[in-house]
C-alpha positions, 0 to 999 in steps of 0.5 A: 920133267913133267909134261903138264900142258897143250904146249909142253907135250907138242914142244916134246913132239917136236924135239923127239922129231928133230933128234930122230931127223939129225940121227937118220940124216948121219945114219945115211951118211955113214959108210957102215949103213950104206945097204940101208941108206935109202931107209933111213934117207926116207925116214928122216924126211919122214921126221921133217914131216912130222915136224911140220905136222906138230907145228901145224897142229900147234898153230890151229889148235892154239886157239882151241886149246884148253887150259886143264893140266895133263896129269901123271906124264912125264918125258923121262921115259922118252928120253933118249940119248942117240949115240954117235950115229957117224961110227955106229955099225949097221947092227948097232944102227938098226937097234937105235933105230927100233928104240928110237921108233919104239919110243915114238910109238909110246909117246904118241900113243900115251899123249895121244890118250892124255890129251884127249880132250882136245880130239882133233890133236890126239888125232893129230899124235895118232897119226904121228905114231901110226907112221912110226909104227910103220917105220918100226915094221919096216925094220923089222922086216930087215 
């Protein structure tokens, strides 16, 4: 499904973080992840944060907003399925957490590049990838 629009790309936003929130909040109460519970505790507020950061930049752009299609930007890269979360073992968990960070990473960078006529929300999605990246090295360092 292409991501064609203002709109299409920060409902996309939200979604991505709304999955990585229910997927960290199991992660933390799953016995196996329990030496990394206050990670991935972090991290789903972290997603809770970034929620509300793509509907307040969706709320003070709209106006702004700019009706010029975005072209060659679709979700199917992006688009992946969690697994059961509750039964992961702490290895498996971590792995899905650095895809799941990885492709946040991507997304924000390569909207953040598509929609750049509108500067103040490619700056918004910069940001918002920026804080993956930090998440991202934060499992790297496990």
């Amino acid at each position: 499904m292409p991501l064609e629009n203002f709109g299409s790309i920060l409902n996309f936003a939200e979604e991505l973080e709304s999955q990585d929130q229910e997927f960290y909040e199991t992660l933390a109460g799953n016995p196996a992840c329990s030496d990394h519970k206050q990670m991935f505790e972090q991290f789903a507020a972290n997603a809770k944060k970034n929620l509300k950061t793509v509907q307040r930049t969706r709320r003070e752009n709209v106006t702004e907003m700019i009706l010029e299609p975005i072209k060659d930007f679709v979700r199917a890269p992006y688009c992946e399925v969690c697994q059961a979360a509750p039964g992961m073992t702490a290895k498996d968990a971590l792995a899905a957490a650095d895809r799941l960070e990885d492709r946040a990473v991507r997304y924000y960078t390569e909207a953040a590049a598509k929609i750049k006529a509108q500067p103040e929300v490619a700056r918004a999605l910069k940001l918002l990838g920026k804080k993956h990246t930090t998440h991202r090295d934060s499992l790297a360092a496990i």
